[in-house]
Phi, psi and omega in degrees: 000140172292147162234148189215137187265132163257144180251135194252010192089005198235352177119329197246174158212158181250142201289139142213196195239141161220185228252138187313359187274332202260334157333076204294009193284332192232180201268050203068345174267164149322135181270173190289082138023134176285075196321176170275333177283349192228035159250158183285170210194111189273132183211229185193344135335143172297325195260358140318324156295298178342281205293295163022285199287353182307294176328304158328292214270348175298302176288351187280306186316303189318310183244024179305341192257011173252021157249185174302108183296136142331156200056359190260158182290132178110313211282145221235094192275146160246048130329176175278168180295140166312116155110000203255188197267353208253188173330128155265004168190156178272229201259127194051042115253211167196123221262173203294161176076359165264131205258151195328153156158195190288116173335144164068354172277020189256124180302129195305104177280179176318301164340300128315337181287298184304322160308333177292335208250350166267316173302331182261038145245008178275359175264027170272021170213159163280170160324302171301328193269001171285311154331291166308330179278298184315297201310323189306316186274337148332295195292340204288320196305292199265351145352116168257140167089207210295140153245073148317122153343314173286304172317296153306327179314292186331302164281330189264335181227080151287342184259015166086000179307226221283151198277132181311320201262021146307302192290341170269319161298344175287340162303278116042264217220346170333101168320064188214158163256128172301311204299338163276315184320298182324294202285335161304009171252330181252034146286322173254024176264327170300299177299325186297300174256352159208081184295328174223170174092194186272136188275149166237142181231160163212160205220123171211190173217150186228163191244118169249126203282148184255172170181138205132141192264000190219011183289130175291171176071341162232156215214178170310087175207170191294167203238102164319290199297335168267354176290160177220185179308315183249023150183139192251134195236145205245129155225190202253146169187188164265126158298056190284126172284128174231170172208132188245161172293099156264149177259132163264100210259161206307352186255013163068188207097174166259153234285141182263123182269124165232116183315089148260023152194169178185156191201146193274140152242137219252162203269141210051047168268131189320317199271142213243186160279341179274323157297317135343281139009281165313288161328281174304337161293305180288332147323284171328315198279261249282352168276282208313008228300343201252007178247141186273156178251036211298100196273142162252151172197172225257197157250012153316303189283353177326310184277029144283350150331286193245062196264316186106016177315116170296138206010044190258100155295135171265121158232159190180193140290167191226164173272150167287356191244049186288171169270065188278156174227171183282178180284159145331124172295136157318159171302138159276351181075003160277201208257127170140185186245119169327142180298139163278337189197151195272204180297151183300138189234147180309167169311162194299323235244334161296337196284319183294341205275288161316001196254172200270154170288358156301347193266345172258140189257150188223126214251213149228140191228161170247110212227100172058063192077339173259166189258121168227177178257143168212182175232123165232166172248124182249151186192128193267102199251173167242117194260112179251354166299315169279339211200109144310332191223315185264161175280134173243195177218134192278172186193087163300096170252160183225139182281115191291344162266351118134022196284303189246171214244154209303151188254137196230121194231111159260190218176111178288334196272068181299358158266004192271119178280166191297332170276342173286345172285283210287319192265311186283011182252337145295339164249070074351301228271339187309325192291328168292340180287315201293321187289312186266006125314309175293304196286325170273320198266350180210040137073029211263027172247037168237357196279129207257064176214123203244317164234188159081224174280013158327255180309341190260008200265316169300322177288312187291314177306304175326295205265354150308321194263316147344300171319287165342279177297338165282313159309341172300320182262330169287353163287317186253336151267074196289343187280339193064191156113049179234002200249143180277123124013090176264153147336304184269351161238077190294319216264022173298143187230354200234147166259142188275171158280009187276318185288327154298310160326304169287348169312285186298336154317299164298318161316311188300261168343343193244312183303303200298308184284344200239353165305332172248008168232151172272088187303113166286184170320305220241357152292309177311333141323291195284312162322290195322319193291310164330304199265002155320308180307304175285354206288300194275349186276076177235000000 
């Protein structure tokens, strides 16, 4: 009996044994033994390949007739993918959801949708990487369990049509730029979804967690998320600066962060994350030229006040002990260099402490899709620490029932009122959904690639694809209402991305099984129940 390693999907695989009939190399027999003159002789030469492939095809002859014809029972077509870059059926077929009839009379489906939305990324590639590329995000969709490299492989090229370790050079080692993926998507996520007004943006950074002694690009840094007030917990991953889109989608609820540009930052690196940042704004103004910007940020990004960004307002948090000042006195006309800034005004958290109850206001905000009431206070202060030469605007809010504790917000956008300030710096959060979407709902701490442009090309492709599926689902369900219906959740009204993500699965999963067959009544049943399943298998 042959021993053969089965790949289980995870980067590893395990020996087992199988029997020559269970072989697909020969026809139910022993294979013919390999003579010694008639192994290949490995070289780099054309007429090395030459014989190579001679060879192949000499041994290939004998047992041509134990594989599968098209149309024979078994047969396992290596066509293109749904959703891939080559065809969706050859001649007499048809793809799922169309109803019998004349070639080219099937109306643009999910399918179609999606293929539209991988095509403005084909000119950031050649043709064979391009291929590799569709198929790579085919296997990322539909993958059930880790998404491991080897694991899209699995799915998306099961019959071996390329040799596995294309798809890891293509990661790897591609003749490609993240930096075009980026702005084609977020030239049509921006033209698309917020076609007029001000782009609203939010800016955080994140840990995508690692393991290993050699990955590039990654170091030590602190972990938000497992950290608390009294102890900050340190782990090894990639660092990512991301900038996300926010949206407001038509079933109302609160606002969808869809990732468009993001750049790793690595540890003792010259450039800071607030420099990054910076950086990818002005990236963003120079795709947009005719578009304006509103930017959010933690109070980490506070000193993008005063970057000097095109056409860009800043909003963000102030420190409570900041050093505020009155604006600059007029000149006096003596001998000397004119004052930069005026008398010293108490601290964000002395001013709230000090202001009178006339001074406060009582607006309605919007806080993560709901309406709530607060009181704030507003004052055009000089941060002179950030900002040098202009005045910004504080923005006190306070919980008028005294429950949760004052909140201190600056703001470049000096026309702006204290609720409109209090609601966009409340849809901030979405860029926090966003993160723990990609990493639970699309794996995107799982791909197994370790060096050169390896790892960091993966974390970007997550939130690339993210982006992605969601424009996919706000094109073809503006409506939402696509999530099955539970018993312990009658009254959901909103869709999560998990629920777009089984949208396109299940579209995906129905192309590859019903492409090639005509579904009776009591086949759809079964499928449905199937592709329910698979819908939801992430």
């Amino acid at each position: 009996m042959a021993c053969r390693q089965e790949d289980v999907g995870d980067g590893w695989c395990r020996l087992g044994r199988r029997r020559p009939a269970d072989d697909p190399r020969v026809g139910g027999g022993a294979a013919t033994p390999l003579r010694q003159a008639e192994l290949p002789v490995r070289g780099r030469g054309a007429a090395a390949r030459g014989d190579r492939a001679q060879l192949l095809r000499a041994r290939a002859q004998p047992h041509r007739d134990a594989q599968p014809r098209r149309g024979e029972r078994g047969h396992r077509g290596g066509g293109a993918l749904p959703g891939g870059a080559g065809e969706a059926g050859g001649a007499g077929e048809r793809r799922a959801g169309c109803p019998a009839g004349p070639p080219g009379e099937c109306p643009a489906g999910p399918v179609t949708g999606w293929t539209a939305l991988l095509e403005h990324a084909r000119g950031c590639f050649r043709a064979p990487s391009f291929e590799l590329f569709t198929d790579l995000l085919f296997g990322w969709v539909c993958a059930p369990g880790r998404r491991t490299i080897t694991a899209m492989i699995a799915v998306a090229d099961p019959d071996g049509r390329r040799a596995h370790d294309a798809y890891h050079r293509f990661v790897r080692d591609g003749a490609w730029a993240m930096s075009g993926l980026w702005r084609v998507l977020a030239v049509h996520a921006i033209t698309r979804l917020t076609p007029t007004g001000v782009v609203m943006l939010d800016v955080d950074d994140t840990l995508f967690h690692k393991a290993g002694r050699n990955v590039e690009g990654a170091g030590v840094f602190r972990d938000a998320v497992r950290s608390t007030v009294r102890r900050v917990v340190y782990a090894l991953g990639l660092n990512l600066v991301v900038v996300t889109l926010r949206v407001t989608p038509p079933w109302g609820g609160p606002p969808i962060a869809l990732p468009v540009n993001a750049r790793l930052h690595r540890k003792n690196d010259t450039t800071s994350t607030v420099e990054h940042a910076a950086a990818m704004l002005r990236e963003l103004a120079g795709w947009l030229p005719d578009r304006e910007f509103h930017l959010c940020g933690d109070g980490a990004y506070a000193s993008l006040c005063g970057a000097g960004l095109p056409r860009t307002h800043v909003t963000s948090r102030i420190r409570r002990d900041a050093a505020l000042y009155q604006a600059a006195p007029p000149r006096t006309g003596k001998r000397g260099r004119p004052r930069t800034k005026g008398e010293r005004l108490p601290t964000p958290a002395g001013i709230a402490t000090n202001a009178r109850a006339a001074d406060w206001q009582q607006v309605d905000a919007e806080l993560h899709g709901r309406t709530v009431r607060r009181l704030v206070l507003v004052r055009d202060v000089l941060w002179y620490t950030v900002n040098k030469r202009d005045l910004l605007r504080l923005v006190i809010v306070r919980d008028p029932d005294g429950i949760e504790p004052d909140d201190f917000f600056i703001t470049t956008d000096r026309t702006a009122t204290g609720a409109q300030v209090a609601s966009r710096y409340a849809g901030r959060w979405s860029i926090e959904v966003c993160f723990r979407d990609v990493k639970q709902d699309l794996g995107a701490q799982d791909p197994q690639t370790w060096k050169r442009q390896g790892p960091e090309r993966a974390a970007n492709l997550s939130l690339w694809l993210h982006a992605l599926i969601w424009c996919w689902y706000l094109d073809t369900h503006p409506t939402g209402g696509t999530w099955i219906t539970r018993p312990w959740y009658p009254h959901k009204n909103t869709p999560s991305f998990l629920d777009a993500l089984a949208a396109l699965r299940r579209v995906l999963w129905s192309q590859r099984i019903t492409a090639l067959s005509a579904p009776t009544a009591e086949d759809t049943k079964i499928t449905d129940v199937l592709l329910d399943t698979l819908a939801y298998a992430a």
